[in-house]
C-alpha positions as CSV (number, residue, x, y, z in Angstrom):
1,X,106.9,125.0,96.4
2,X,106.1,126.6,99.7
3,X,105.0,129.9,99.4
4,X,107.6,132.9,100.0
5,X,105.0,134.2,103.5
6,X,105.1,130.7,104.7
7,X,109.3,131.0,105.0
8,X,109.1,134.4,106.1
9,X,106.7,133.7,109.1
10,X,109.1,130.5,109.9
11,X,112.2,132.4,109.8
12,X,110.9,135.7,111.8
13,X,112.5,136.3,114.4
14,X,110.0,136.8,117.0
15,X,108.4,133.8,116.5
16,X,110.5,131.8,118.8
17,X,107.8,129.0,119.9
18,X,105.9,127.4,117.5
19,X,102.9,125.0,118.1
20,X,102.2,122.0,115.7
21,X,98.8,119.7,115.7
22,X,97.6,117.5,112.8
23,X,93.9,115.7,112.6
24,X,92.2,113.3,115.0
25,X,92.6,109.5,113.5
26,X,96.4,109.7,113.7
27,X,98.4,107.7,110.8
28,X,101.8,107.8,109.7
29,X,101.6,111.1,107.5
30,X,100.1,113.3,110.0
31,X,102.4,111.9,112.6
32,X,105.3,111.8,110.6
33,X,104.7,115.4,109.0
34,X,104.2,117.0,112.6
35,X,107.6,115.4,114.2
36,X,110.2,116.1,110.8
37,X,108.2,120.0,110.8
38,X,109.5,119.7,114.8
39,X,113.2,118.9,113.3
40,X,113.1,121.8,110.8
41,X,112.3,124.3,113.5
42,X,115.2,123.3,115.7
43,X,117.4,123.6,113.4
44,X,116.4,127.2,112.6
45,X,116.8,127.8,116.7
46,X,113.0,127.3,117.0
47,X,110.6,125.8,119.9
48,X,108.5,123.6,118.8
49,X,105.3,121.9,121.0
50,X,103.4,119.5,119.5
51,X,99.8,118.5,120.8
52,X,97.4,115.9,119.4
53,X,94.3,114.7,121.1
54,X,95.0,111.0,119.9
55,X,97.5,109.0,121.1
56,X,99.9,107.6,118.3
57,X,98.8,104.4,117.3
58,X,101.3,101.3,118.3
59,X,103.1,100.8,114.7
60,X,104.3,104.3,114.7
61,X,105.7,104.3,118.3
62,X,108.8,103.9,116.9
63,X,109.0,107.3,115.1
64,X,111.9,109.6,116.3
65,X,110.3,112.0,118.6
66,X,106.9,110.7,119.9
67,X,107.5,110.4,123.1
68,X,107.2,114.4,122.9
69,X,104.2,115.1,121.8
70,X,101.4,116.3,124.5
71,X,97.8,116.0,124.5
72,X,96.9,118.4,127.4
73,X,96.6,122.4,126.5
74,X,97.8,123.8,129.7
75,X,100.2,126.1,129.9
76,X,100.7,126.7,126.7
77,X,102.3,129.6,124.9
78,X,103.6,129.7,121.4
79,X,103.8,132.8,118.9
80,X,102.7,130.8,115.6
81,X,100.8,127.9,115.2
82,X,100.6,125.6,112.5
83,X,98.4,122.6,110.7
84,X,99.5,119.9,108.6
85,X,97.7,117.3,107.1
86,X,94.3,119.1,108.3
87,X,91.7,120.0,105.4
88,X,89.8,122.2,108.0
89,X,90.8,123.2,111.4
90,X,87.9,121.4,113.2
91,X,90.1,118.0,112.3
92,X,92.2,118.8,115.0
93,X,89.4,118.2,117.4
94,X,89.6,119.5,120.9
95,X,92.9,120.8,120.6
96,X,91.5,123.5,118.5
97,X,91.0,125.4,122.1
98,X,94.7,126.4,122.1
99,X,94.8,128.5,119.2
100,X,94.2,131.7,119.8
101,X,93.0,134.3,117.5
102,X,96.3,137.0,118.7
103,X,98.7,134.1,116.9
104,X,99.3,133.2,113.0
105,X,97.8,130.5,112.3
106,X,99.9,128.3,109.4
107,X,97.9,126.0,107.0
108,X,100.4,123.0,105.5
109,X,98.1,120.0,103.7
110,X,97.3,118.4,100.6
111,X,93.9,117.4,100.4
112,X,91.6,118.9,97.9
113,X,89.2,119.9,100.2
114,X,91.3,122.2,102.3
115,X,89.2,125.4,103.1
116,X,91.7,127.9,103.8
117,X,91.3,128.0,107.2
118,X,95.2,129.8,107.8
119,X,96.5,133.2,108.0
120,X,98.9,131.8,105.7
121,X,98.1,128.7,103.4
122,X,100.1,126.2,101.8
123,X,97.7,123.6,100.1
124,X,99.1,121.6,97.1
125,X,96.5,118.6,96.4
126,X,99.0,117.5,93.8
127,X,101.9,116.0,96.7
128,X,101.3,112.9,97.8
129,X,101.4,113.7,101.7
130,X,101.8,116.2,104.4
131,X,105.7,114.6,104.7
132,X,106.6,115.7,100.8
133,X,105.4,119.4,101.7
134,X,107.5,119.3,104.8
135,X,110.5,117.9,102.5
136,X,110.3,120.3,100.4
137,X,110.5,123.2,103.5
138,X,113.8,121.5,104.4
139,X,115.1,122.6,100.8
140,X,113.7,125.9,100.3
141,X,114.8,126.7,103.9
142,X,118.5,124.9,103.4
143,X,118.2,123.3,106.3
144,X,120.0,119.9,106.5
145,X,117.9,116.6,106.6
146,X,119.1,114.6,109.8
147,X,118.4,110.7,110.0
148,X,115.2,111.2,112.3
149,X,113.9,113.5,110.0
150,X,114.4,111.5,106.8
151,X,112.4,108.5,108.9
152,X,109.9,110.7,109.6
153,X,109.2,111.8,106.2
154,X,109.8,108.8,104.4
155,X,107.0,107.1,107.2
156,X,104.7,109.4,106.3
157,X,105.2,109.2,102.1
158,X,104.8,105.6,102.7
159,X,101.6,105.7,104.5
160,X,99.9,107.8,102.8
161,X,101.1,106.4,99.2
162,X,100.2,102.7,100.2
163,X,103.6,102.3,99.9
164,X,104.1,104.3,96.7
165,X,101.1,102.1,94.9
166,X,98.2,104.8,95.0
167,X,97.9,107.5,92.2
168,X,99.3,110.1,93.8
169,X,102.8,108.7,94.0
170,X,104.0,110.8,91.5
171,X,108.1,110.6,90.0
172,X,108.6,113.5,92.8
173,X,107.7,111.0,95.3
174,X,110.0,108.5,94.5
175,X,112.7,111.4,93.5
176,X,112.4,112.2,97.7
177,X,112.2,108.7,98.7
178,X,115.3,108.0,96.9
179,X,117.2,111.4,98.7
180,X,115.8,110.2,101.8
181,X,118.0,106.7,101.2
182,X,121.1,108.4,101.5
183,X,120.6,109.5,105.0
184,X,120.7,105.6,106.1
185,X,117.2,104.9,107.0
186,X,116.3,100.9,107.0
187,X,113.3,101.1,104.8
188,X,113.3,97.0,105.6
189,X,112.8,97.6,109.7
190,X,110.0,101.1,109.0
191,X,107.8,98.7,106.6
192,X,108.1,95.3,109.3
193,X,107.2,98.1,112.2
194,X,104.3,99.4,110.0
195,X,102.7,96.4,108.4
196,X,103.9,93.9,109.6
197,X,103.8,94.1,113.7
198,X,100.1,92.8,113.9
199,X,99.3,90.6,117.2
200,X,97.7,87.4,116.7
201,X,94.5,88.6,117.9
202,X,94.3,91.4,115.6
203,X,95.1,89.0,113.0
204,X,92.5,87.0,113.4
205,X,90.3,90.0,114.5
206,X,90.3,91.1,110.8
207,X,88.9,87.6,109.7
208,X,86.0,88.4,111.5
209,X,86.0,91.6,109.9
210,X,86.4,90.3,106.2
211,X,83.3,88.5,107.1
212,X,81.0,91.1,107.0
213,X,82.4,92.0,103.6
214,X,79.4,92.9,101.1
215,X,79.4,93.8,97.7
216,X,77.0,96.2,95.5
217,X,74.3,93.8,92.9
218,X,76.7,95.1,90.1
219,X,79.9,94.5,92.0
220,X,81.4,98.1,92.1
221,X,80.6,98.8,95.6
222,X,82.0,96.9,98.5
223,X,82.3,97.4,102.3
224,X,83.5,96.2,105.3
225,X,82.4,96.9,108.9
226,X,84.0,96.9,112.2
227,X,81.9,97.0,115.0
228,X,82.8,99.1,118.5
229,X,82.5,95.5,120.2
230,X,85.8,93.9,117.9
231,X,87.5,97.7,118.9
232,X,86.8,97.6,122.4
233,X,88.3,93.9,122.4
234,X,91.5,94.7,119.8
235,X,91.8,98.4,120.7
236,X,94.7,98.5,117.6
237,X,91.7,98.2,115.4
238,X,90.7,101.7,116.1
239,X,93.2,103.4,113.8
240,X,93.5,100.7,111.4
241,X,92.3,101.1,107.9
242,X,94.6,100.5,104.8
243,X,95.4,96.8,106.1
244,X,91.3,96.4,106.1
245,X,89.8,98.2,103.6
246,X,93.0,97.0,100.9
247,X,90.6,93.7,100.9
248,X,87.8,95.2,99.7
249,X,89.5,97.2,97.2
250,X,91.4,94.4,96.1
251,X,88.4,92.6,94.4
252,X,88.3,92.7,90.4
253,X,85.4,95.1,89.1
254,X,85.4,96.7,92.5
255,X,85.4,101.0,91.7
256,X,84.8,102.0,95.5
257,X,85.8,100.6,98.8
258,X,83.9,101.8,102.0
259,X,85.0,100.7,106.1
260,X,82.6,101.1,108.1
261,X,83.5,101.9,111.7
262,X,81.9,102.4,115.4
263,X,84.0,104.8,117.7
264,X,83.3,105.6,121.0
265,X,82.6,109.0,119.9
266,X,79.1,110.2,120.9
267,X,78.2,106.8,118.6
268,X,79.6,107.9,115.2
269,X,80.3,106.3,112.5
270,X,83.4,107.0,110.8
271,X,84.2,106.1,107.2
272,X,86.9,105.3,105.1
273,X,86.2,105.5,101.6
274,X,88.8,104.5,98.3
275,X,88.6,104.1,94.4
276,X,90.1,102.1,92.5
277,X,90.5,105.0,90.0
278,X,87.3,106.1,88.3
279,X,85.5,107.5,90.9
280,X,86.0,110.5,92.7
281,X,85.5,109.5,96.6
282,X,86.4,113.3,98.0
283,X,83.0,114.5,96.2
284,X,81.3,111.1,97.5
285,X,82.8,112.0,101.2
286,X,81.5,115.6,100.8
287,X,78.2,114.8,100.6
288,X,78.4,113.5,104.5
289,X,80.5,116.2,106.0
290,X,83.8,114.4,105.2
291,X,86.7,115.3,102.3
292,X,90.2,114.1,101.4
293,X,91.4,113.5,98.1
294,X,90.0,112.1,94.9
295,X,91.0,108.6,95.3
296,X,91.2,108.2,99.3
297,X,88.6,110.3,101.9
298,X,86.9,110.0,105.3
299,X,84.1,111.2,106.9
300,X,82.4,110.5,110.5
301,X,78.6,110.6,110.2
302,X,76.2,110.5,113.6
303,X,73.9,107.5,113.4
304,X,73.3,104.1,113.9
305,X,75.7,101.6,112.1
306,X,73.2,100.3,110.4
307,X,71.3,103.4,108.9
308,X,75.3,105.0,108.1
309,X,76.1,102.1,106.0
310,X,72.5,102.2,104.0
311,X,72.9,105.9,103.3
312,X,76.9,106.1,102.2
313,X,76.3,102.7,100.3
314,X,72.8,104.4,98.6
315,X,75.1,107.8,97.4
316,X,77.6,105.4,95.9
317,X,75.5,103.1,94.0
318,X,73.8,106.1,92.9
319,X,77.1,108.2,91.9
320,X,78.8,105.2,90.3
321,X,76.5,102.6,88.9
């Protein structure tokens, strides 16, 4: 539960304007997390500014909210910041220039691999996503759920869960999920806007993509790449991951799931890695700068494609074979 400092600083009265952020790579937990946390502080008379350096990616344009969020620092003035879904503060990228060192700075995530980069932190690696920590803020706080907010936090459970089938839905999980029901969400029209709302090209983008599928001599390792070429011409290909990597995870005997991906970031690499349950991928991501949580992590490693996918694929056939 969140701690008894964390409620404190969100109550005080002096802290009239709050500013929210959550990590580069936007997906439905950090998005979803940042916009309920924005619902909870208006209700208790609050300002709340959110600012991300990514745009939102198309399949979560629909949240309640988004069309607020900013991705310019100018001008700003808050009293407290805070982080969600953020396992060190350097995830937030360049919007890491608008905190200042005079202001609190709040720590909300779940990963594992949170440092304890807050004035005040709230880490708890055993919730399935950013959104159940904000959830449970709404209780302790007795602040009523609204309809936007429930969407918002059931988006983000079901992102980050793989729609409740990874091992970190817990009975908590679906405890929320089900309160979340009653406020009259349509869970039918948030999983078509989320999965299924790919264009044709995309679609046929990622049967390029499951052509570059390779697997491991002993089967345990496979990986998938996408190449900045396929982005630049399916742009929604940038943020996508669970509907691409699911097909390498998918495949019997497989233990760990890597995607591979260009990004127009100074040429990095960024990976996605998963286990089917044995291994531990946060310690795997570690080892290249990355983190997460035991069964799903990332990391972005400088390189060339080529000599990224050799080295990450080298570390896990050494860790798990």
């Amino acid at each position: 539960m969140p701690p008894k400092k964390l409620l404190a600083e969100l109550r005080k009265k002096s802290n009239k304007t709050f500013l929210i952020s959550a990590h580069i790579h936007l997906e439905g937990d950090a998005l979803g997390s940042e916009l309920a946390l924005a619902g909870l502080l208006k209700a208790l008379g609050k300002k709340a500014i959110i600012i991300n350096e990514d745009k939102a990616p198309d399949e979560y344009l629909f949240l309640p909210g988004i069309g607020s969020i900013r991705h310019d620092i100018s001008g700003l003035d808050y009293d407290a910041a805070i982080l969600v879904d953020c396992s060190d503060v350097s995830r937030i990228g360049k919007m890491h220039k608008a905190l200042r060192k005079d202001r609190p700075l709040i720590n909300i995530d779940h990963h594992i691999s949170n440092t304890g980069f807050g004035d005040i932190n709230w880490i708890q690696p055993d919730a399935s996503c950013a959104c159940e920590m904000v959830y449970y803020l709404f209780k302790a706080l007795g602040v009523a759920i609204k309809k936007q907010d429930a969407v918002c936090i059931y988006t983000g459970i079901l992102s980050d869960t793989g729609s409740f089938k990874y091992k970190t839905t817990s009975r908590h999980t679906h405890l929320i999920a089900a309160d979340l029901l009653k406020h009259g969400i349509d869970v039918y029209d948030i999983n078509r806007r989320i999965y299924e709302s790919m264009s044709v090209a995309t679609v046929r983008a990622l049967g390029k993509i499951i052509g570059t599928l390779e697997v491991s001599s002993d089967g345990k390792i496979a990986w998938l790449l996408i190449k900045n070429s396929l982005i630049r011409k399916n742009p929604a290909l940038a943020e996508e991951t669970d509907n691409i990597i699911h097909f390498a995870r998918a495949i019997a005997g497989v233990e760990v799931a890597l995607l591979f991906k260009e990004t127009k970031r100074n040429g990095d690499v960024r990976i996605n890695l998963r286990s089917t349950g044995s291994a531990d991928v946060n310690e795997l991501a570690q080892v290249f700068g990355g983190g997460g949580h035991r069964m799903a992590s990332g990391a972005t490693v400088r390189g060339a494609l080529g000599d990224v996918v050799k080295k990450v694929v080298d570390e896990a056939v050494k860790r798990v074979s």
